[in-house]
Backbone bond lengths (Angstrom), bond angles and torsions (degrees), N, CA, C in turn:
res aa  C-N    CA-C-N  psi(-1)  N-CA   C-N-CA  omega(-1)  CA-C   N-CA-C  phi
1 X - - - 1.438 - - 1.522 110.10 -
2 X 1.608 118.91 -39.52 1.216 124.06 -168.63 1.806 103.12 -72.70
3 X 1.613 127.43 -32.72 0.984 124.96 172.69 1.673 123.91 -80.66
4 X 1.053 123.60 -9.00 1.553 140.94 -156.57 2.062 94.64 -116.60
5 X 1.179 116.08 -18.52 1.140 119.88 -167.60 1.739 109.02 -91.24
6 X 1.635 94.29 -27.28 1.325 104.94 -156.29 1.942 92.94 -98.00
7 X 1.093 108.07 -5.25 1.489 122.97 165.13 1.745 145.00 -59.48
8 X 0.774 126.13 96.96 1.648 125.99 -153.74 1.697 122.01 41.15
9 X 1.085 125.42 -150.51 1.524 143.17 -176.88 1.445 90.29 -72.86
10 X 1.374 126.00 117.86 1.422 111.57 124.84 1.278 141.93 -135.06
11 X 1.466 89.76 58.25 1.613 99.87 -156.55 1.381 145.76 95.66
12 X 1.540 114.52 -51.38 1.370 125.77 157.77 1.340 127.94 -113.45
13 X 0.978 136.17 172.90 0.982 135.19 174.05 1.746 138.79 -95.63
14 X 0.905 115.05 102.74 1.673 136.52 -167.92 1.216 100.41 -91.74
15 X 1.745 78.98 118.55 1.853 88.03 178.79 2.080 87.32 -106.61
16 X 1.637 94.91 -176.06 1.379 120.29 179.72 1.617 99.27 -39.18
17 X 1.926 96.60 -68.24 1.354 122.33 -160.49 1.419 111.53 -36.88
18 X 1.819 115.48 -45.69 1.401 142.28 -156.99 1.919 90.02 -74.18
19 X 1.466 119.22 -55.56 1.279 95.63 175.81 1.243 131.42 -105.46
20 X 1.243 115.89 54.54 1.486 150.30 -155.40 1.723 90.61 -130.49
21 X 1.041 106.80 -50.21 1.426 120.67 -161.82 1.795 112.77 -99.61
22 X 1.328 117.85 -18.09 1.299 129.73 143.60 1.513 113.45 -45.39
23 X 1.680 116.81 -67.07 0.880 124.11 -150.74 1.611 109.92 -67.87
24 X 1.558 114.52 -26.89 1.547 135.93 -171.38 1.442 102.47 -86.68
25 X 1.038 122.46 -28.87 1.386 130.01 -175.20 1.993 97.45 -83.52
26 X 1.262 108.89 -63.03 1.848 92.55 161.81 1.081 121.94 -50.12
27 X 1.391 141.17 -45.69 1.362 131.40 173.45 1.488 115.14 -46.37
28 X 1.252 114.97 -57.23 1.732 126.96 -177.02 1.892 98.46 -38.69
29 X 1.819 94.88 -62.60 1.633 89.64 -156.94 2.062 101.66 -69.51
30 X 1.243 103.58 -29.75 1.200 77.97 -177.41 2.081 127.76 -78.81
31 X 1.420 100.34 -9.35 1.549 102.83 160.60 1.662 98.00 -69.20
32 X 1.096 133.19 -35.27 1.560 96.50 -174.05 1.656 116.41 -102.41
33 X 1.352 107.22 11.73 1.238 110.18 127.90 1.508 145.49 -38.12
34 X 1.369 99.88 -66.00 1.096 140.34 -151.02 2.240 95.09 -80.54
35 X 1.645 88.98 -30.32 1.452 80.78 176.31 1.665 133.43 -101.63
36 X 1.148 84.73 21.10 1.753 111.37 162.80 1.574 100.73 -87.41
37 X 1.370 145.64 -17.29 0.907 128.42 168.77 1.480 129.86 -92.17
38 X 1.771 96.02 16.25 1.968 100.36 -167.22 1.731 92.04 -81.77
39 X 1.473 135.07 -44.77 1.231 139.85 -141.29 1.957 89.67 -26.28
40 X 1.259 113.08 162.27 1.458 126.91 176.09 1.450 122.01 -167.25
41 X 1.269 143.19 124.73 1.520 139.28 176.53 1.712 108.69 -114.67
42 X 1.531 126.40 97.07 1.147 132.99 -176.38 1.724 101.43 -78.03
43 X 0.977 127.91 151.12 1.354 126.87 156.90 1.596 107.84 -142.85
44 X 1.668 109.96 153.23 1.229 117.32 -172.81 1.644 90.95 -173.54
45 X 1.660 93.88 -173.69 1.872 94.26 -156.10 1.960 95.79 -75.22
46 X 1.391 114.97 -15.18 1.417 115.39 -179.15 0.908 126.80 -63.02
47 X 1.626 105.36 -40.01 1.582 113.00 -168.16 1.141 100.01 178.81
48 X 1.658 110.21 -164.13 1.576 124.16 176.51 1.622 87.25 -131.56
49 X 1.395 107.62 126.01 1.642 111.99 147.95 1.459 118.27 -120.16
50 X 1.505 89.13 126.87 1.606 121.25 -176.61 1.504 125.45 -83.13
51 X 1.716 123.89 84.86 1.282 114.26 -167.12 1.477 103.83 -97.50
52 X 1.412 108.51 127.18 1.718 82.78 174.23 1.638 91.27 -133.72
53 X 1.530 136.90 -126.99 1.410 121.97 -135.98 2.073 97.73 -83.72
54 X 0.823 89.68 -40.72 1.674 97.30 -167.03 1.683 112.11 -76.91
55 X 1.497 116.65 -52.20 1.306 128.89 173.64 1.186 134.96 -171.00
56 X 1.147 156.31 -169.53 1.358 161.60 175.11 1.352 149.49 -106.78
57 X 1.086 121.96 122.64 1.778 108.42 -139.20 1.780 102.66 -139.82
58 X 0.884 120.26 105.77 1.766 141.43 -179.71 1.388 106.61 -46.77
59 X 1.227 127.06 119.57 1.509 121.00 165.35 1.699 108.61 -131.29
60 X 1.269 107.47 121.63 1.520 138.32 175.09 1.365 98.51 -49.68
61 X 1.650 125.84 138.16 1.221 120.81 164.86 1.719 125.09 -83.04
62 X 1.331 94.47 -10.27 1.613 95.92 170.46 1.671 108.40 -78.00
63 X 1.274 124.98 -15.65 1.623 140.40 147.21 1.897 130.67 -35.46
64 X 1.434 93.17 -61.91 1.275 114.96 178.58 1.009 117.58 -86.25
65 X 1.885 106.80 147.52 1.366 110.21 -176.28 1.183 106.74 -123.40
66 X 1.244 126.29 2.47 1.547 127.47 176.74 1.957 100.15 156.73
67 X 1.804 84.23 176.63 1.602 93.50 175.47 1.701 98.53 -119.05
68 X 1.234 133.64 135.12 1.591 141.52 -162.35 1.455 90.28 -129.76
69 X 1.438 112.25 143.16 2.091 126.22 167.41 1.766 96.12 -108.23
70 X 0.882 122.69 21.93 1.647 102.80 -174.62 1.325 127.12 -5.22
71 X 1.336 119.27 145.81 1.749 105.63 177.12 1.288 115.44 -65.83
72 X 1.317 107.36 162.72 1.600 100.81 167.04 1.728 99.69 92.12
73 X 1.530 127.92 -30.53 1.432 122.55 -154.47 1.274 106.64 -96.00
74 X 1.189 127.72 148.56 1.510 137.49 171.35 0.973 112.76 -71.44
75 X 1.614 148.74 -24.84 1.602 157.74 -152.70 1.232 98.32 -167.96
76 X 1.367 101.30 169.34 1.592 128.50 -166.68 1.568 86.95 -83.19
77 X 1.563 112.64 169.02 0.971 136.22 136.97 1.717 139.74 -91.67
78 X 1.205 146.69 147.89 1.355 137.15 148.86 1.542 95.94 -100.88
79 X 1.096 104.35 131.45 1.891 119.42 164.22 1.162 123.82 -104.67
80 X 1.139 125.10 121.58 1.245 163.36 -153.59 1.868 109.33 -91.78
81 X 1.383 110.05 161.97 1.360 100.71 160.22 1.564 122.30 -81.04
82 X 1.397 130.35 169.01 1.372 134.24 172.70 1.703 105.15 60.64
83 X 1.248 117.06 24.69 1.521 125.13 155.44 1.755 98.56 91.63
84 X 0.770 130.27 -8.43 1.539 139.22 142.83 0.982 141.75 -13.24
85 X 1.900 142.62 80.97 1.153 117.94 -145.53 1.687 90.89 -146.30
86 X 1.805 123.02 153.27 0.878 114.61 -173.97 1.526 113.34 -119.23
87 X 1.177 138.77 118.34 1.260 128.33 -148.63 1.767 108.93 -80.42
88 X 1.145 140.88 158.91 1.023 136.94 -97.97 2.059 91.33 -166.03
89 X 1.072 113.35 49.62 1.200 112.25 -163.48 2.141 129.57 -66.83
90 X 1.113 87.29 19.57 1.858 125.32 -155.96 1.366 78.25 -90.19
91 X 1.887 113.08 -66.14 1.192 109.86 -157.29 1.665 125.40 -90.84
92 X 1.175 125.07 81.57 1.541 109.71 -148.42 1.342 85.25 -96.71
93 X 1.566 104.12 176.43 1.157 124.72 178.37 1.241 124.38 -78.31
94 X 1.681 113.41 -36.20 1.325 141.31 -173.01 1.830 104.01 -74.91
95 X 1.255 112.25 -4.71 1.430 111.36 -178.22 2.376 95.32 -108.94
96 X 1.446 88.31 69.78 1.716 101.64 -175.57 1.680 94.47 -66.26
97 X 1.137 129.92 -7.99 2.029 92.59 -177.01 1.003 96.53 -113.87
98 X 1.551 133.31 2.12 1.679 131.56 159.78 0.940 113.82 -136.01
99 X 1.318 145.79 50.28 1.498 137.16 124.43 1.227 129.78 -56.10
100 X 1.336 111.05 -52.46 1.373 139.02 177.74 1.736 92.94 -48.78
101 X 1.628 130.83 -63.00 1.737 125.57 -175.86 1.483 108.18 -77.77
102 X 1.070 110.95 -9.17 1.812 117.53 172.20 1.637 111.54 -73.46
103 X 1.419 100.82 -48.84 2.050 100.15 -169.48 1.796 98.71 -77.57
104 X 1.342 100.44 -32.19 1.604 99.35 -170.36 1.336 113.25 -70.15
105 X 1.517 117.16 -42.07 1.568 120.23 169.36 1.492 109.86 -47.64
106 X 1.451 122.18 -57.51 1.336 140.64 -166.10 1.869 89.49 -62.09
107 X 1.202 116.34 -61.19 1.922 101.16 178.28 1.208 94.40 -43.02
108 X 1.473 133.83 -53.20 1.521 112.50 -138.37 1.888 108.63 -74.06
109 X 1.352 110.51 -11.96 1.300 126.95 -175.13 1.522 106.82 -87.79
110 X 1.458 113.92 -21.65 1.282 109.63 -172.55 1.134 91.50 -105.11
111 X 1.592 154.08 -49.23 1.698 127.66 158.89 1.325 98.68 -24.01
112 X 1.202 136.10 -72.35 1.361 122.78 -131.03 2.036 107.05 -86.84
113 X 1.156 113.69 -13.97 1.476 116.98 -161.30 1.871 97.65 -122.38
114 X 1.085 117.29 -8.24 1.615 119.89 -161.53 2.272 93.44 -98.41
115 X 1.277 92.11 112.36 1.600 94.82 162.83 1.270 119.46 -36.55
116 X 1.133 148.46 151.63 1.485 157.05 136.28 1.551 108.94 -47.00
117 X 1.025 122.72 134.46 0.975 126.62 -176.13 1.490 112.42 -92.29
């Protein structure tokens, strides 16, 4: 737009600044684009950390009580104590030919890393 603008007559007048300011204005929208694609679910014997659009947040397995899909939900859950749950944006629903090897991997980590209660 910023090069196509600055191109013959089109009526108004386009200064430098104007496609200077096109070009900064695509950058902006496409980083927050771009940050719909951070979501992340790490697992290891410590914990699970849950990054999804904004930031990333550590949860202890002596914490957690499981991962839940409720109906109706777009993403997984991790559940928490006192009914508490943090949604889970890694696992969407809309990703149909691996959700299904995503939650099952994630059980198999939580048998193996989750205290006995």
């Amino acid at each position: 737009m910023a090069v196509v603008s600055g191109i013959g007559d089109t009526g108004a007048t386009v200064s430098i600044v104007d496609q200077v300011s096109f070009l900064g204005l695509g950058l902006i929208f496409s980083a927050c684009v771009l940050c719909l694609l951070r979501p992340r679910v790490r697992v290891n014997e410590a914990g699970v950390e849950v990054r999804n659009i904004f930031g990333a947040q550590f949860y202890r397995w002596s914490i957690i009580h499981g991962l839940s899909f409720p109906r109706n939900a777009r993403w997984a859950r991790l559940e928490l104590p006192d009914f508490e749950f943090v949604s889970m944006m890694a696992f969407q629903l809309a990703d149909k030919a691996t959700i299904a090897r995503t939650v099952e991997d994630f059980r198999v980590l939580e048998d193996r890393y989750m205290p006995a209660e």
